[in-house]
Residue, then its C-alpha position, 0 to 999 in steps of 0.5 A: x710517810x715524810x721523813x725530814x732533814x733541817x740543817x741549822x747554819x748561822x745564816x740560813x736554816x735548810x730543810x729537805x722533806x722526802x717522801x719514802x713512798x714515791x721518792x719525791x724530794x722538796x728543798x727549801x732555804x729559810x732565814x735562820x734567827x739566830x737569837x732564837x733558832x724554833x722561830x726560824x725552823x718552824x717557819x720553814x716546816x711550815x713553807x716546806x709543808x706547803x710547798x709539798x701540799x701536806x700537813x706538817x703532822x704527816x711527817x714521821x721522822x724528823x733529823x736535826x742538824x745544828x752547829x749550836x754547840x760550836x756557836x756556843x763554845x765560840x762565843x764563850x756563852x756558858x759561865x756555870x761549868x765546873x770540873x772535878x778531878x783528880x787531886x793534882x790534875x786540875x791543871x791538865x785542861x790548861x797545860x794541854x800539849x807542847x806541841x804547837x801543830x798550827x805553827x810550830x816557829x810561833x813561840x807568841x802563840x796563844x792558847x785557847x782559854x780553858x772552858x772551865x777557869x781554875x777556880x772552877x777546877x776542883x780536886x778529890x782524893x782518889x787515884x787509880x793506875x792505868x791497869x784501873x787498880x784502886x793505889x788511893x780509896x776516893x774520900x767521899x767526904x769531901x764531897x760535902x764541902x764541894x757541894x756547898x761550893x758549886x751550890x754557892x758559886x749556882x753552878x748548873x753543870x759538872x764534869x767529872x774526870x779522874x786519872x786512868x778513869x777509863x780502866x776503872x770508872x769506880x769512882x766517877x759513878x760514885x760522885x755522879x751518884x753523890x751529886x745527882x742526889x745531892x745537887x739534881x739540878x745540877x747536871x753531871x757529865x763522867x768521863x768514862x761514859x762520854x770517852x772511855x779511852x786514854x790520853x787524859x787532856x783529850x779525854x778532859x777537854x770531851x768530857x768539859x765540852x760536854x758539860x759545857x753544852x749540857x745545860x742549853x742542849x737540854x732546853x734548846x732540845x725540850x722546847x723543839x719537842x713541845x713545839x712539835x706537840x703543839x703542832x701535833x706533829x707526832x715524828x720520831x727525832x733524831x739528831x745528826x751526829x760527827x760520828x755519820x749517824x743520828x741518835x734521839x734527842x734524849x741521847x743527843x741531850x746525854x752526849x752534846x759533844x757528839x754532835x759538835x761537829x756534825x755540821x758538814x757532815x750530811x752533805x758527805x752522807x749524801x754524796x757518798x749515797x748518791x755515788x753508790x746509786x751512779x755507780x761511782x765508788x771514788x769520790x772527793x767532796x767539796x763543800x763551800x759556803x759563804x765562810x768555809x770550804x770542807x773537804x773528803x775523801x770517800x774511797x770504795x764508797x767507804x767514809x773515813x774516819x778520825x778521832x782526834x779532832x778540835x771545836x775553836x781550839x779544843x780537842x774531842x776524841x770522838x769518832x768524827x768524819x775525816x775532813x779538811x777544813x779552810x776559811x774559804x767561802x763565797x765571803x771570803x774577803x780579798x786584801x793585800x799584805x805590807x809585801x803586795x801580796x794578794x791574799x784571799x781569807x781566811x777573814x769572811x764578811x759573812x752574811x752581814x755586812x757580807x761583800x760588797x754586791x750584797x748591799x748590806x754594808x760591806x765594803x771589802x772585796x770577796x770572793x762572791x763579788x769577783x764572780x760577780x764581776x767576772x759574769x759567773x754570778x748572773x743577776x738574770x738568775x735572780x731577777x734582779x737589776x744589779x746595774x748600781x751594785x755592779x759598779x760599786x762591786x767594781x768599784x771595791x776590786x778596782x780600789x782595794x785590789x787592782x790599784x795597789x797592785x797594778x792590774x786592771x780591774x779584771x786581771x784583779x777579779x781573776x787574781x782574787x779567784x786564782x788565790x782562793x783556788x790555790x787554797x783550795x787546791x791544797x785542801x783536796x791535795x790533803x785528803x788525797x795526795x798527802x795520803x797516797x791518793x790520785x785525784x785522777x782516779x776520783x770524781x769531785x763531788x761540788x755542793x754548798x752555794x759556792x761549790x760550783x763556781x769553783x768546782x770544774x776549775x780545781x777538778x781541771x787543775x787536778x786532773x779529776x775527770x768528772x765533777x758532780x754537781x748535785x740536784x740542790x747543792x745548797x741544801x745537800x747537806x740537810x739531803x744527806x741528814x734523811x740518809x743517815x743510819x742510827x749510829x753510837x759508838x764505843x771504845x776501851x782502851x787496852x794495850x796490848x802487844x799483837x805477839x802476846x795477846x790475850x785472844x779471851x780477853x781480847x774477845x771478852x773485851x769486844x763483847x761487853x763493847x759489843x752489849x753496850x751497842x745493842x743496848x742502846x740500838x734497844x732504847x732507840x728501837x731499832x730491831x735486831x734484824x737492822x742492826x750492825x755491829x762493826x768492829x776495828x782496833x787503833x793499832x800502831x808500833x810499840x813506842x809511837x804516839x799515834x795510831x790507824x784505825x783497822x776494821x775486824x771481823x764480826x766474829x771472835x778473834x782467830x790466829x788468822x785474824x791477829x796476823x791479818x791485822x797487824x799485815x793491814x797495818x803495815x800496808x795502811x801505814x806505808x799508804x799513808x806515810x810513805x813506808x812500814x817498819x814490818x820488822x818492828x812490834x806492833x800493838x793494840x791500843x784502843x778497841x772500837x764498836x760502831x752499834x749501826x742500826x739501818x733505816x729505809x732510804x728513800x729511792x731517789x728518782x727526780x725523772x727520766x730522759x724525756x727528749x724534750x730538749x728546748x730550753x730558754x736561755x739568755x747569753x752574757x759576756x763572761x771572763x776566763x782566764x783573761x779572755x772575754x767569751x759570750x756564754x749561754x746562761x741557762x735556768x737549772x729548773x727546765x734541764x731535764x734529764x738526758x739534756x747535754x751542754x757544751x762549754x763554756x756556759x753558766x747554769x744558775x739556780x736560786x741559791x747556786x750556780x755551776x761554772x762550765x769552763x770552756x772545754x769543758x761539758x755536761x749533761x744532766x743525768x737521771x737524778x738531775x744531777x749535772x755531770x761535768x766532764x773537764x774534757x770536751x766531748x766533740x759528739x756533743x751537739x750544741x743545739 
């Protein structure tokens, strides 16, 4: 049986097919096309087949992983969305927040254009109160004319969002049914089935996004299906979720916006995976690619999680994994301001013209051309005579970067990675020290093609111990995609003081959750004996706007178990904000099931220790820290397991390469990952 994971970026498609029997692993990169993604894919299942001597028709199960949605959002490609809403809150989706988090000094900041114009934000007599009681019957009449609207403005999908909906879905149902029957091709998307919970622009603006991407997530879905029939590939599809976990293709097609930020999300999965099989429990990853770096926080082998998040500048209360994001990558491009700063990013030249040594056009210094510059990117990895892009890769630094700024082209490359480092720095420092974490006390886990170049600097500045860098950083991402459960997630939002709640309905209101998760881990067919349920509260203090997320037990809810909540709150507020308020009153908000149906995860056993410890190599002059050192180079594909290196040394791969600072070593473990250690193990033998 072959399970396989495609993660679809705006460069490169990633394909990781595995074999469930043996625990055999074959990855591959492919060119994405971009105006029509299927080609692309289906030229890499084809390779991918190939290169693990099978016919795609033995592949069992397929998960998907695509940034479409974010793509689409960002380049505003749907025009047909409407919303319907209360009469009076049509202008909710523009007003949003007062607060401006990016930059709070900047009054000229811009906002996000609303996804839905005004003339497209249409309002209906209804309201209820926020216990869900009816204050004002909904006046169906006025779907007629609104009907006749949408139909004349040829809109193909609605959002429907009514004031404190969440309480009472009464009546969205009654316009979704309205609507389906009077306009069923029209696709209706009602908040209190995408996120029943309160906050009414965060709840509008999920429920918009939605809609938004209904329309292509559908069409872009049923033609990957009639591709895989023609192929007479018969697998069980799932798409990647934000959420940690996959669904069907027909949930994926009901709830778009729950995979609207899966992107980085597989590459975490597989980390925290692998972590738990090298016995390592706390992790920080780091993923960086050409135009980004995203960084989080695994601890106790246990993934956070957030439900505030933003898709280009629109908020989505979803359950998405906790993570950093920073426009640092391999593209990023180097400059220098009015006051002669060196600055890096958040600008990328992406893979057209991308930088300079790419010979696509670029002309601005990147981050990926200081590597090259400096020795860390060996172009005998890549089999290719670089002599003539070299000089003009040198050329660039030494005019836009070094001249401007009195340094020699070398203290200038050097310049270009220390800046990029530094933002990062901040990105881990984020996840960790800003949340009472000791990065000491962690093991930096390195992937994406430029992960490590990067990673054993930051993890040395850090203090971090152990940097893992694993077997194919560049398609870990769609790695972790074939690791991931069946997951969906529901929520109810009731507020409720801890000293007076109502302990029946408080487990009324978690098993009617808890239903709605096993029923929908039935239509995904998931047997009862895989399924998980797993209960938490958003709790927080009477009077805040904020709240922490705190797992329960599975079981109803005991005198026990109301005190231990509201005492793990304290500790996990003092963890993270530096102090608690155990004197003042706290209360339940939102309520929260995670429906997690388990399925088999391959063993991975890429070999072990053989002893054969020969290995070809070259050596090449690279630069640290302003010093000039003759380095070995080594191939990745003939490091064997048990195999040990001392630094400084480059070890490059097609598609990655892995910088062992001086002082530094490494060894290869039994899962061909390089394990890099930032002190130097003087037992080490270099042969």
């Amino acid at each position: 049986m072959y399970r396989l994971g495609i993660d679809t970026g705006g460069t490169n498609t990633d394909l990781v097919l595995t074999n469930m029997e043996n625990g055999e692993v074959f990855s591959m990169k492919t060119a994405t096309t971009t105006n029509h993604l299927i080609e692309g894919i289906f030229k890499g299942i084809e390779k991918i087949s190939g290169l693990a001597n099978m016919e795609s028709k033995e592949i069992k199960e397929l998960i998907y992983g695509t940034t479409i949605v974010v793509n689409m959002i960002a380049q505003k490609e749907n025009e047909d969305v409407a919303l319907i809403t209360t009469r009076g809150f049509k202008d909710v989706l523009e007003i949003g927040r007062a607060w401006r988090d990016q930059n709070i000094y900047n009054n000229f900041m811009d906002k996000a254009v609303p996804l839905v114009p005004r003339e497209l934000r249409f309002e209906i007599t209804e309201r209820m109160n926020f216990n869900g009681e009816v204050l004002e019957d909904i006046q169906m009449d006025q779907l007629n004319g609104l009907v006749r609207e949408l139909k004349r403005k040829k809109i193909r999908s609605v959002g429907v969002c009514f004031l404190h909906s969440y309480r009472n879905p009464k009546h969205e149902r009654m316009v979704k049914e309205y609507l389906e029957e009077h306009l069923p091709e029209v696709y209706v998307s009602i908040s209190s089935d995408i996120i029943s919970q309160f906050r009414e622009y965060e709840r509008t603006s999920t429920t918009v996004i939605n809609a938004y991407m209904m329309p292509n997530m559908v069409s872009h879905l049923e033609e990957f299906t009639h591709e895989m029939s023609k192929r007479d590939i018969r697998s069980t599809n799932y798409m990647m979720n934000a959420n940690a976990g996959v669904m069907s293709f027909n949930s994926a097609i009901e709830k778009p916006v729950t995979v609207s930020d899966s992107g980085p999300i597989g590459g975490i999965i597989a980390a925290n995976y692998l972590g738990q099989q090298m016995g390592e429990h706390n992790l920080i990853t780091f993923d960086m690619g050409g135009t980004s770096c995203d960084v989080s926080l695994i601890k106790d082998n246990h993934i956070h999680f957030r439900t505030d998040s933003y898709i280009e500048g629109f908020p989505i209360s979803i359950p998405t994994v906790d993570l950093e994001y920073i426009g640092a990558g391999g593209g990023s491009m180097a400059w220098c301001d009015q006051g002669g700063v060196l600055k890096v990013g958040p600008k990328s030249a992406g893979a057209y013209p991308g930088p300079v040594c790419y010979q696509r056009g670029g002309t601005e210094p990147t981050v990926t051309d200081a590597n090259l510059v400096l020795g860390r990117i060996r172009p005998e990895i890549f089999l290719e005579d670089l002599s003539d892009v070299m000089e003009q890769t040198k050329k660039a630094i030494y005019e836009k970067i070094a001249l401007p700024l009195g340094l020699d082209l070398y203290e200038a490359a050097e310049g270009i990675i220390d800046v990029v480092n530094a933002n990062m720095l901040r990105a881990i420092k984020l996840v960790s020290v800003l949340r009472g974490h000791n990065p000491s006390e962690f093991s930096l886990v390195s992937f994406g093609g430029a992960g490590g170049l990067h990673a054993t600097k930051l993890a040395r500045e850090l203090e971090i111990p152990k940097v893992i860098v694993p077997y194919s950083p560049g398609t870990f991402a769609a790695m972790g995609q074939t690791l991931a459960d069946v997951k969906h997630d529901f929520v109810y939002t009731s507020i409720q003081n801890i000293k007076r709640l109502d302990k029946a309905e408080f487990n009324r209101i978690f098993s009617n959750l808890a239903q709605s998760g096993t029923d929908q881990l039935a239509k995904e067919m998931v047997s009862s004996e895989k399924q998980i349920l797993v209960r938490s509260c958003d709790v927080r203090y009477v009077g805040q706007a904020f709240e922490l997320n705190i797992q329960l037990p599975s079981d109803n809810l005991k005198e026990v178990d109301i005190l231990n909540m509201a005492n793990r709150f304290h500790e996990l507020h003092e963890s993270m904000y530096g102090h608690s308020l155990r004197e003042d009153e706290v209360e339940v908000v939102n309520f929260r099931v995670s429906a997690i149906g388990k399925i088999d995860k391959v063993k991975l056993n890429f070999g072990s220790q053989t002893g054969n410890y020969l290995v070809d190599k070259q050596y090449g002059e690279v630069s640290f820290d302003g010093k000039a050192y003759h380095v070995p180079i080594y191939e990745r594909s003939q490091l064997e397991p048990g195999y040990e290196i001392i630094g400084p040394a480059i070890i490059g791969e097609m598609g990655a390469t892995t910088v062992i600072y001086p002082e530094q070593s490494a060894i290869i473990d039994r899962f061909l990952s390089i394990i890099v250690n930032t002190q130097i193990r003087k037992d080490v033998n270099h042969d």
